[in-house]
N, C-alpha and C positions, 0 to 999 in steps of 0.2 A: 096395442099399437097407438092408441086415442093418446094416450097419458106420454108414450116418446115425444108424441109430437106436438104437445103440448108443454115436453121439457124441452125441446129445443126449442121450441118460437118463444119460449121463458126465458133459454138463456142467452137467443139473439138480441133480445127486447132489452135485456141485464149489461151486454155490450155496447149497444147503441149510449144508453143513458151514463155509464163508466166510461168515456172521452171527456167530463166536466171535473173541473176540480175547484174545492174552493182556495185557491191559492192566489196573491194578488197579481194583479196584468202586470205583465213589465215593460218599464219603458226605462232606457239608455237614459242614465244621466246623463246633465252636462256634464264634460270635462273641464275642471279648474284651473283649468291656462290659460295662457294667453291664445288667440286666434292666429298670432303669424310668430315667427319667428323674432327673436331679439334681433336689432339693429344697432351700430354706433361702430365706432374704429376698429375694433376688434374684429367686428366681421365683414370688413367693407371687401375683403379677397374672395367671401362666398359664395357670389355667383357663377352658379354651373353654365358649361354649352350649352349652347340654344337646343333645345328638343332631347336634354340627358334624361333618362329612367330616373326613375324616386328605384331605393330601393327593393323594395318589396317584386319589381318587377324586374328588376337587375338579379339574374342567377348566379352562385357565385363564382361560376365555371366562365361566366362573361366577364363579370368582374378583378378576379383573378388570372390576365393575361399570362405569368410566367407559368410555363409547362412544367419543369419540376417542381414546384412548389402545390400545383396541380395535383399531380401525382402520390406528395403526399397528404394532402388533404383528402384525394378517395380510399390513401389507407388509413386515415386515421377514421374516418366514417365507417368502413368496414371494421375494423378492430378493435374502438377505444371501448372499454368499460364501462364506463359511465353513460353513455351514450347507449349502451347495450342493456342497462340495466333501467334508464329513462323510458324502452322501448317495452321494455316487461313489465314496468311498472303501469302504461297505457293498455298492455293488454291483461294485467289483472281486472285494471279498470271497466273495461270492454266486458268481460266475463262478468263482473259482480253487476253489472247493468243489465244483465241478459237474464240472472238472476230474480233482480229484483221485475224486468219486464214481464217474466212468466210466472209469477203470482199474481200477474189478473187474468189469467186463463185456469178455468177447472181444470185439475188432474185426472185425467182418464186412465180407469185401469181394467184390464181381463184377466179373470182367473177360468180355470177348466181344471174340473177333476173327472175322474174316472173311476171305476171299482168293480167288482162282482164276487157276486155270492153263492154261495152252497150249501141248500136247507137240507136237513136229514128227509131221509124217506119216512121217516113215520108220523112226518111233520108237514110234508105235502099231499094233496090232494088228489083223487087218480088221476088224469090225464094231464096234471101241470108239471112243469117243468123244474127238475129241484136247482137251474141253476140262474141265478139271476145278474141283469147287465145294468149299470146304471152311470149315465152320463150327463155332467152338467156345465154349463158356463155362465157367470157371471159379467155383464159389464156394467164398471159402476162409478162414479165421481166421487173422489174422495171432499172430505169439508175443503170447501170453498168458497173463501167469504166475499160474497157479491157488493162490489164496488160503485154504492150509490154515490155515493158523496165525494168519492177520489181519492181516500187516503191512499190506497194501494198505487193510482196513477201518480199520484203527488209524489212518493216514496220513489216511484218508476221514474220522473224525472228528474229527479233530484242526485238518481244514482248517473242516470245522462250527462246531466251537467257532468258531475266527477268526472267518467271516461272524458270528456271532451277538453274536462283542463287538465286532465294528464296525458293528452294527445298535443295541447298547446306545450307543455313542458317538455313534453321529447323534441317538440320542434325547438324552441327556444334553448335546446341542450343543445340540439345539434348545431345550431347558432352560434352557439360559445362555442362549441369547437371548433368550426370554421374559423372563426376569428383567434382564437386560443393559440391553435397552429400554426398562423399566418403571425403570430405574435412573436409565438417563440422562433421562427424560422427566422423573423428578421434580428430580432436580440443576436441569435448567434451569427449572422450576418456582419451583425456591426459590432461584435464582439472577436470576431476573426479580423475586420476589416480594422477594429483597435489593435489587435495581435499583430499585425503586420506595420502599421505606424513605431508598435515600440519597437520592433524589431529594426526597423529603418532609423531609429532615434538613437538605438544600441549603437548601428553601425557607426555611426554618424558622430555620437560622442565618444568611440572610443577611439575613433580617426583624431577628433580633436586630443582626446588624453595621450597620445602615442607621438602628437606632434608638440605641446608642452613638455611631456619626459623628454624629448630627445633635447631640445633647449636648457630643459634643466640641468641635460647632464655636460651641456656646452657651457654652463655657468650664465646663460641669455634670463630664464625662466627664475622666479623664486618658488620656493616650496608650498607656499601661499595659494601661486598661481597651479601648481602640477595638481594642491589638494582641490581647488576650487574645480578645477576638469575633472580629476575624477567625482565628485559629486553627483553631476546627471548623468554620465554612467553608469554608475550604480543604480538611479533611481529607474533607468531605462530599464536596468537588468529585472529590479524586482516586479516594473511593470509586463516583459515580458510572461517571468514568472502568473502573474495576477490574471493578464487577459488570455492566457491556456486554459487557469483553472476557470475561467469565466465560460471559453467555449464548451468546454466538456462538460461543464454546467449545463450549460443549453443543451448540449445536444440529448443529454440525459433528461430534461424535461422534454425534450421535442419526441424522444422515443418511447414514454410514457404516455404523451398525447396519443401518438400512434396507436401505442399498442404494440409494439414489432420494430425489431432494428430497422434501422434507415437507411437506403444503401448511400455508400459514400458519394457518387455518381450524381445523386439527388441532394446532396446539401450544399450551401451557395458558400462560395471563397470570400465573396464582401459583398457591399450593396451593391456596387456598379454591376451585378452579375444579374439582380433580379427586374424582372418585366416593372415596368409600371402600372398599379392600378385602374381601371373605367374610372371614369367619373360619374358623379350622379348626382340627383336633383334632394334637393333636401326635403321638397314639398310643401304639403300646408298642414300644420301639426294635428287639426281633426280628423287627416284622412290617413294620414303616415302615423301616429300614434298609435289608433284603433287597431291596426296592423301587427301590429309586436304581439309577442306569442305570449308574455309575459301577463300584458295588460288585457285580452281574447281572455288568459287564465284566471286571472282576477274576477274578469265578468261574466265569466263562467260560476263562480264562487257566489256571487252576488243571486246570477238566476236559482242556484239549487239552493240556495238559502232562503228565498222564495218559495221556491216549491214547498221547503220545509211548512214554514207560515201554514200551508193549506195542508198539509196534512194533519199540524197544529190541530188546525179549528175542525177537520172534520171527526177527528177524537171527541168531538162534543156532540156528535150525532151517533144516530142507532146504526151498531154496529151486527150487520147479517150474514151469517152463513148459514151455508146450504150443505149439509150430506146426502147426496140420490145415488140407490142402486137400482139398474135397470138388470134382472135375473132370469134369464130362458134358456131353456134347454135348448141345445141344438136341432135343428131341423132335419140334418142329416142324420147324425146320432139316434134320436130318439124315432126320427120317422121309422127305423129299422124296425122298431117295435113300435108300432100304430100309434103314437101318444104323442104329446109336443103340451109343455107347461110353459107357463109365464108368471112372471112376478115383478110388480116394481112399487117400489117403497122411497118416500124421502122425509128426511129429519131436520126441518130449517129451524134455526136457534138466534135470536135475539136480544142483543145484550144492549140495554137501554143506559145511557150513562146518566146518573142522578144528579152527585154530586161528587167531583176527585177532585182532590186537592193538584195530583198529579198531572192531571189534564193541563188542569190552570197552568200550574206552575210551567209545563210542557209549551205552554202556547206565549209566555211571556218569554223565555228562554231563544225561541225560534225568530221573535222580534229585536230581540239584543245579536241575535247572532245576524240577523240581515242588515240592523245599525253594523256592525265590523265587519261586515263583507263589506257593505257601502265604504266604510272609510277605509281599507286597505285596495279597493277598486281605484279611490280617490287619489292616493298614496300612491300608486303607484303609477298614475299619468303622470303627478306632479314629480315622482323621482324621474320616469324617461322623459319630460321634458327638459329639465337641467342637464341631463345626460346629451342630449342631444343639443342642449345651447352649447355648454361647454366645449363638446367636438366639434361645432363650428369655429368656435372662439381660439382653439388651438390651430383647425387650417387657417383662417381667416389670418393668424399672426404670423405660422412658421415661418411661413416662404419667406417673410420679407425677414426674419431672425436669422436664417441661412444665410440670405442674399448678404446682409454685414459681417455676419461671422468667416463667410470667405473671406470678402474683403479684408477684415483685419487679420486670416491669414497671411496675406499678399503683404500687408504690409509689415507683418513679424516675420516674414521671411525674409524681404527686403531687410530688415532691421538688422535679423542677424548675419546677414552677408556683410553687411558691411562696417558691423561691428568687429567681427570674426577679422577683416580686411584691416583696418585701424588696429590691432591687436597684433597682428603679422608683422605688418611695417614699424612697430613700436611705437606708435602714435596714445593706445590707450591700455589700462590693465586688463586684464582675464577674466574681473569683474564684471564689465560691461556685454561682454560673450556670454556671460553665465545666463543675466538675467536676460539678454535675447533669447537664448536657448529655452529657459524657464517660459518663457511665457508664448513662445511659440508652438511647445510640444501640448501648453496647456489647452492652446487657441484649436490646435487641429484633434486634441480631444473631443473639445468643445462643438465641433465641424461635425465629428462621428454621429453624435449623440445627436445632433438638430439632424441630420439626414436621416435618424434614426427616426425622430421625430414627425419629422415629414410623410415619411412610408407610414408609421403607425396609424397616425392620422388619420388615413383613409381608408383604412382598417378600419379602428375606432368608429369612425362614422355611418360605414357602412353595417357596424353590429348595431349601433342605437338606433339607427332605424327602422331595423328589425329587417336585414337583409344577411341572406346564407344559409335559410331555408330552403330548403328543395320546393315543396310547395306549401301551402296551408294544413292547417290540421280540418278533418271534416268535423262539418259544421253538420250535420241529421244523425240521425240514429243508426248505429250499424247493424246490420239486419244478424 
């Protein structure tokens, strides 16, 4: 009983002192940006409403005002692949951490056997019994190497770190889908919303080509002018052609995001059909950067490479394991037959390191590998800060890029009304109709794509911020 209770307060004494490791303190570098945001022309539109959420605290169920678009964003969460397979990938992570946490705890094992015997009678004694009972249990710890110096804890956290940046990657997955979906929803938006301009450009010059032939065939018209009309007819025709195969494009990326058809009910006819986005605060780049799941992932990488370092250097110390079996019979068992045995034996083994080339080599390796954690941690603030300049620099511009591209709508519209009008009355050639036509269908192309622009935007913005996460990934240990 002396010697259990002297291997337990051994190997309470062995826990206590295995919480140290030699691995170095961490402390957050600086980030290599700038402290505020860029400033000059480009972003003079980027001030948010007074009191808007920074991303991180914008959900994207608040963010995302239109209901069907909504709708499918929670199927594409529910469904997508990648996304599913981000989430397994966090829980191999979780497993192999749980792994490595429980080799700094002994392995406790029981065995129990049993048997009996039957001695010949010429072999037993007179009044003894020829048949004999015999029962035993062992409980024992298998080798166990006692964790003075941390390697084992250092290995343990290092495996930590991992799950936790592969818990940041499923969040930053699912981020990209969010925004992925909300990308391709609006493409085919304004790819339908194109579809339907050509088809209004079809009608529109084949009214004009219908009223040249019938001149032509009054001898008013020359053949010159009937070719020049049908021109952007045709070109209307192959652009209806073009923006079909555009939508069904999309929509065959947008049902891949998903994961599952889309019901037709839920996809939008043009942009005038979709909500407008929240708006939100851009922030201040120390506080809104540190946030993204990407850069969290990064310096996750940074600490376990760390940890490395100290498991490193404690491979240069005495390395000890313990084998103990604690071996008694049962009490119950044996009491039956007046007897009760005990036994306990342990075999501790230490492995001295002299001199490895291996070691060395192992501990120089560990220090290269936390220099390239460091610089891809570095890397990658400084790639989400351009990302997130640039998404300024595009709302900062759009609006006022739209606001003229209508305008010059209005007035290639005007243009060709009353080129079209001089054309009628005989005032001018067909020529002049043409290239209204031409440049107006161009103009309100051009209209599409910037309203396209403008939605994406804030899309755009809201992913470089690191907004469209549900919530964070946890930060402690999962029990």
């Amino acid at each position: 009983m002396n010697h259990a209770i002297t291997l337990v307060a051994a190997i309470a004494a062995v826990f206590a002192l295995s919480g140290c490791t030699l691995a170095p303190t961490y402390i957050r570098p600086e980030a290599p940006v700038p402290g505020d945001w860029p400033t000059g022309p480009a972003y003079s539109e980027t001030t948010p409403a007074p009191g808007a959420p920074t991303a991180a605290e914008l959900g994207w169920r608040v963010f995302v005002t239109d209901g069907r678009l909504r709708q499918v964003i929670e199927a594409a969460l529910a469904n997508n692949r990648d996304l599913r397979l981000a989430a397994l990938n966090a829980e191999m992570a979780r497993g192999l951490y749980g792994v490595r946490r429980d080799e700094l705890y002994p392995s406790v094992y029981a065995t129990a056997e049993g048997g009996e015997s039957r001695a010949s009678a010429d072999l037993t004694a007179p009044g003894q019994p020829r048949t004999t009972e015999r029962y035993h249990a062992d409980l024992g710890v298998l080798a166990w190497e006692i964790d003075f110096f941390g390697r084992m804890r250092s290995l343990s956290d290092e495996a930590l770190e991992k799950y936790l940046a592969t818990a940041e990657a499923r969040r930053g997955a699912a981020i990209l889908l969010v925004s992925s979906v909300a990308h391709a929803y609006l493409a085919l938006a304004a790819d339908r919303e194109g579809l339907a301009l050509a088809e209004r450009t079809f009608e529109t010059q084949r009214a004009a080509y219908e009223l040249v032939q019938r001149q032509h065939d009054l001898g008013i018209a020359t053949e010159l002018d009937l070719r020049r009309a049908q021109i952007p007819m045709e070109a209307a025709r192959g652009d209806i052609a073009r923006h079909t195969r555009l939508a069904a494009e999309d929509e065959n990326a947008l049902r891949l995001l998903v994961g599952a058809p889309v019901p037709p009910a839920l996809l939008p006819a043009g942009m005038d059909h979709i909500g407008p986005f929240a708006d939100l605060s851009p922030g201040v780049p120390s506080e809104v950067l540190l946030q993204r799941p990407d850069i969290l992932a990064a310096e996750h990488g940074l600490k376990g490479a760390q940890a490395l370092i100290g498991a490193a250097r404690a491979a240069f110390f005495p390395r000890i394991s313990l084998t103990t079996t604690l071996g008694t019979a049962s009490d119950e068992l044996m009491g039956l037959f007046g007897s009760h045995t005990g036994t306990w034996s342990y075999a501790p083994q230490i492995v001295m390191p002299i001199f490895d080339a291996r070691t060395w080599a192992a501990h120089r390796v560990s220090k290269v590998q936390r220099d390239i954690a460091l610089a891809q941690y570095e890397r990658t603030i400084q790639t989400a800060f351009r990302e997130v300049a640039d998404a300024l620099a595009l709302r900062g511009t759009v609006d006022t890029q739209a606001a003229a591209q209508e305008a010059l709508v209005a007035a290639l519209e005007t243009t060709h009304r009353l080129a079209l009008a001089r054309y009628e009355q005989g005032l001018d050639s067909y020529l002049g109709v043409l290239d209204a036509q031409r440049s107006l269908f161009a103009a309100q192309q051009g209209l599409v794509s910037l309203r396209l622009a403008q939605l994406s935007s804030r899309v755009r913005l809201y992913e470089v911020l690191g907004g469209g996460g549900e919530t964070q990934a946890a930060t402690t240990a999962p029990r």
